[in-house]
VMD Tcl script that draws the C-alpha trace (Angstrom):
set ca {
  {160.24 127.32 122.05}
  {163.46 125.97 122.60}
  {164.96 122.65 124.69}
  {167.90 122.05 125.30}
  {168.79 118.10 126.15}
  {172.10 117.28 127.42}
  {173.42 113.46 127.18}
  {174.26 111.28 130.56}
  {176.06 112.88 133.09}
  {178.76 111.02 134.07}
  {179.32 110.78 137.92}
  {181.13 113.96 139.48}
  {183.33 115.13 136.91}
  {180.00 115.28 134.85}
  {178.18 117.02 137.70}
  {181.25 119.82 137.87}
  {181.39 120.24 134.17}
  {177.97 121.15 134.23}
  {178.35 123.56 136.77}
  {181.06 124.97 134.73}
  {179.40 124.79 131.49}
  {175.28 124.92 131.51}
  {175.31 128.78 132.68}
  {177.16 129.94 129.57}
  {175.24 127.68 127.40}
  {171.66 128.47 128.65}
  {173.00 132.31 128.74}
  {174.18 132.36 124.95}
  {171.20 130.00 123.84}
  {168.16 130.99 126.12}
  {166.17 127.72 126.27}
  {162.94 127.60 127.27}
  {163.75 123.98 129.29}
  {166.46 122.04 130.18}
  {166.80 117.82 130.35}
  {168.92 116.09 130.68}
  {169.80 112.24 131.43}
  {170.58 111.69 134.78}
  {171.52 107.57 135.19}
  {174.94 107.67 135.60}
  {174.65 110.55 137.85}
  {176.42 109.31 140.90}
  {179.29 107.65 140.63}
  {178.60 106.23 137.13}
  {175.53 104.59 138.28}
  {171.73 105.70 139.27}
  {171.15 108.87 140.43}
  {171.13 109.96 144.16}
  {168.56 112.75 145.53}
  {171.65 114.95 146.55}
  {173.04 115.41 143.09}
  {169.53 115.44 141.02}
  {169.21 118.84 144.13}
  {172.89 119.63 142.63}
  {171.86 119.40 139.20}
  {168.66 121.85 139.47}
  {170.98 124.67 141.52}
  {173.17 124.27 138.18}
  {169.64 124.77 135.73}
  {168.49 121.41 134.62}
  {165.14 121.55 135.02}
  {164.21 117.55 134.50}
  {165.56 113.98 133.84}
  {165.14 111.11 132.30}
  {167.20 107.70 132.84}
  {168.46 103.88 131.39}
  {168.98 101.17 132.16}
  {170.81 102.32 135.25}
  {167.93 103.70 136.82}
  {168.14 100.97 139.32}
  {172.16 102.08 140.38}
  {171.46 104.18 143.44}
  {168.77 102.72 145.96}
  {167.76 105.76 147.47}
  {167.07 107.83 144.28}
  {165.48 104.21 142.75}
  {162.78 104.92 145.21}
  {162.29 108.60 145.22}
  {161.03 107.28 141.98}
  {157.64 106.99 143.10}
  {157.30 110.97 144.34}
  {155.08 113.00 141.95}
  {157.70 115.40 142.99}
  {160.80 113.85 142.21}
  {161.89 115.07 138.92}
  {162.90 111.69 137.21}
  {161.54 109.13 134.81}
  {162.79 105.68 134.06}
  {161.89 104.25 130.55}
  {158.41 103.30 130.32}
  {158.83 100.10 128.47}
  {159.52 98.38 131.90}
  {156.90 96.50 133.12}
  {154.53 98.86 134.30}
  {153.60 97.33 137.58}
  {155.79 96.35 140.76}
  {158.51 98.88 138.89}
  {159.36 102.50 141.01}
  {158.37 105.47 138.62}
  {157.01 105.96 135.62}
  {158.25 105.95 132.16}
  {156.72 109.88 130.80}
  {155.43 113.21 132.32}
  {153.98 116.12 131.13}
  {155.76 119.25 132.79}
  {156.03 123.04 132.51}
  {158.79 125.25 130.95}
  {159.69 128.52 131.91}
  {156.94 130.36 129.20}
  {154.45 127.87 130.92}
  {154.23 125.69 127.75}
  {153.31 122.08 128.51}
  {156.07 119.53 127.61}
  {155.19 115.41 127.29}
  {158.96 114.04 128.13}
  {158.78 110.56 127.35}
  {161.53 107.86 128.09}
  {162.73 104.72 126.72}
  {164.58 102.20 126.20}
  {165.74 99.70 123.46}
  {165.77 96.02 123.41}
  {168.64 95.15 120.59}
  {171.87 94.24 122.39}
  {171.01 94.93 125.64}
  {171.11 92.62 128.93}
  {167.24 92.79 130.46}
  {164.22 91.65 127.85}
  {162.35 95.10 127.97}
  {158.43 95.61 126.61}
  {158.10 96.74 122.77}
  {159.44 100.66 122.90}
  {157.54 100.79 119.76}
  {154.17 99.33 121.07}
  {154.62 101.17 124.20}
  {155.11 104.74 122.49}
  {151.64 103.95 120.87}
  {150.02 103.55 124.18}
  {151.55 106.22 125.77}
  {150.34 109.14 122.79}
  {147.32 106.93 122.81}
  {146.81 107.71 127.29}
  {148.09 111.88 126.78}
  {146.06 112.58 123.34}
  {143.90 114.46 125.39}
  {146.51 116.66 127.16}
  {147.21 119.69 126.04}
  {150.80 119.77 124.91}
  {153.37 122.21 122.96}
  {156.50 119.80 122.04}
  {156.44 115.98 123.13}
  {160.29 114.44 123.42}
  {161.81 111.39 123.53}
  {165.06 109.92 124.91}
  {165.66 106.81 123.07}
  {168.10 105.01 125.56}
  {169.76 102.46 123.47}
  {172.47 100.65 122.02}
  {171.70 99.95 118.60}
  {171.87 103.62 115.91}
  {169.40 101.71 113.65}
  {166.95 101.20 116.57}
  {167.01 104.83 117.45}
  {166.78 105.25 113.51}
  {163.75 103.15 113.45}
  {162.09 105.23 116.43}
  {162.49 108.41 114.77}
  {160.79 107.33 111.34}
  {158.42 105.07 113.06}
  {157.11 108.58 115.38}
  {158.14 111.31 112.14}
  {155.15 113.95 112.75}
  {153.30 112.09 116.25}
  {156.47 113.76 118.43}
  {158.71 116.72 118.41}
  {162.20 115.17 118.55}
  {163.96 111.65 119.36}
  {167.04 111.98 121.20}
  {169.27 108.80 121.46}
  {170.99 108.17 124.66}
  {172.86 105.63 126.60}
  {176.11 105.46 123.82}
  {177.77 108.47 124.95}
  {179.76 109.09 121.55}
  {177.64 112.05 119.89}
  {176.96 110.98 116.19}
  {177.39 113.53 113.65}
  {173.71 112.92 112.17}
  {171.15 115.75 113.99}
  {168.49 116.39 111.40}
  {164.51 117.08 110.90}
  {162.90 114.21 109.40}
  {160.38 114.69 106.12}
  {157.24 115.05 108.92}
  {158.65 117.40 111.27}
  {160.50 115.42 114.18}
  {164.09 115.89 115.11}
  {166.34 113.31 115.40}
  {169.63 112.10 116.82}
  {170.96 109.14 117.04}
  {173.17 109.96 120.33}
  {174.04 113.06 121.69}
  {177.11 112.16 123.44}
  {177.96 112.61 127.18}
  {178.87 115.11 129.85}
  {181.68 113.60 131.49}
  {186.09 112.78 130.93}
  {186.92 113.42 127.73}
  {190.16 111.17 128.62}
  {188.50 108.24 129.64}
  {186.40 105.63 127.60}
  {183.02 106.80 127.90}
  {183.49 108.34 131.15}
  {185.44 105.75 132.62}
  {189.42 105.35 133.28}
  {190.87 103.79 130.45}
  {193.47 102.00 131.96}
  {190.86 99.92 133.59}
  {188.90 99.31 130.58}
  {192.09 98.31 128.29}
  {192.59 95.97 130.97}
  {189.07 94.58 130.79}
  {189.69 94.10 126.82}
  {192.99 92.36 127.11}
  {192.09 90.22 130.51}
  {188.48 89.39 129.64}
  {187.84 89.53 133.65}
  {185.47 91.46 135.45}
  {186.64 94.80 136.27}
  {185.03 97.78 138.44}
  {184.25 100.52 136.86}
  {185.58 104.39 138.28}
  {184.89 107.52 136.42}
  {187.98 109.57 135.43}
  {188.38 112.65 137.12}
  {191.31 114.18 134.94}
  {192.30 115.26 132.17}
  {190.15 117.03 129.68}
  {186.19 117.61 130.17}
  {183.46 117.35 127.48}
  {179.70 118.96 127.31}
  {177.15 117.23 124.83}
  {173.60 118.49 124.35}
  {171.26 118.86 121.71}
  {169.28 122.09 121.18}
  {165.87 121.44 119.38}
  {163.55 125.00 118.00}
  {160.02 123.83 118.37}
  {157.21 125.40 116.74}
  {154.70 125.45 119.79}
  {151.82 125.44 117.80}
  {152.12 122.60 115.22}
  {155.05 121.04 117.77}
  {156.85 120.33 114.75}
  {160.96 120.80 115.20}
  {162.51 123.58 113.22}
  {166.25 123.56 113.86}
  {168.28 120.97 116.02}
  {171.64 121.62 116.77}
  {174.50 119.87 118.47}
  {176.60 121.63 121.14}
  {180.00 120.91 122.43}
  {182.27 122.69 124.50}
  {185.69 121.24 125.97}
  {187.34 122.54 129.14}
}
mol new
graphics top color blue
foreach p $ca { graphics top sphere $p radius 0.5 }
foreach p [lrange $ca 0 end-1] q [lrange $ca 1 end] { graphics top cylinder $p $q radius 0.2 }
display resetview
């Protein structure tokens, strides 16, 4: 089986480059099921129903989030519909948070997917659960589910936390994906047990910008040190990331992982 994962859509120039993009990619590569992270979605922060609808017309099939889960109120709490097809990272504190953190769901051959999501703790604002203890937990609750691949988005800043998720699940999951960065690293690989691995698969969004955002604003942030607000870039060049990850569906061991970029 094949997935495809494609890295944090950033606001509407994101959300048109994957219109323009995705159908060419899922035509050349014919994956089986399409993710992608959705939590800069809207305007560079959460995710509103109206362009999660927008992003299923254009073939994503599911998403998982960040720490931004929280930046759109409306899609925050469509969080708590079964049928809403986003996860936050499951390392929140499981009660009095919208959503849930993993899900097992159906690609097009009918195989049975765990998507799991979360999120790290070095360098980042909010004191999160364990991501380690709570991966544990969570392949300790679904043992008994019958499942072909099991993936991971590894929202985080740090490349040797995303490092440490990938050895520390090598053979217990399918693939770690590292998100949240949105500068692809060069490193996509198989580890000795069978689990694909990459530390950050980049973004969908202005190639012209600073991670999605207008540069001019950020070099003023740097040379100021004063609060600025944020506004995606709209011109200039666009950028696709994904990751493609081969599954065997019967040992749901990875067998190729591949970057793909495309520039329009």
């Amino acid at each position: 089986m094949k997935i495809l994962f494609i890295g944090d859509i950033v606001a509407k120039p994101g959300r048109e480059t994957i219109k323009k993009i995705l159908p060419g990619v899922i035509s050349e590569h014919k994956p089986d099921l399409v993710i992608a992270n959705a939590e800069n979605l809207s305007h560079g922060n959460g995710f509103a129903p109206d362009a999660i609808d927008e992003m299923k017309k254009a073939g994503i099939d599911f998403f998982t989030s960040g720490d931004h889960a929280w930046g759109n109120k409306v899609g925050m709490m469509n969080l708590g519909d079964s049928k809403f097809p986003v996860i936050r990272p499951a390392n929140f504190p499981r009660e009095n948070v919208p959503g849930k953190g993993y899900q097992v769901i159906e690609d097009k051959m009918m195989n049975r997917v765990l998507v799991v999501n979360l999120i790290g703790r070095v360098f980042m604002k909010k004191h999160y659960d364990c991501p380690f203890r709570a991966i544990d937990q969570i392949l300790r609750e679904t043992g008994g589910e019958r499942v072909s691949a099991i993936i991971i988005d590894m929202h985080a800043e740090a490349t040797s936390e995303k490092y440490a998720m990938g050895f520390y699940t090598d053979g217990r999951v399918s693939a770690v994906i590292g998100t949240h960065t949105h500068v692809p690293t060069a490193d996509a690989r198989i580890l000795d047990n069978g689990t694909a691995l990459m530390a950050d698969v980049g973004m969908t969004g202005s190639l012209d910008s600073v991670i999605g955002v207008k540069k001019e604003i950020i070099i003023k942030s740097f040379l100021t040190q004063m609060p600025v607000k944020h506004e995606p870039e709209a011109d200039g060049k666009m950028v696709f990331n994904g990751c493609l990850i081969e599954i065997d569906d019967k040992t749901k061991k990875a067998l190729n992982v591949q970057h793909i970029q495309k520039i329009i």
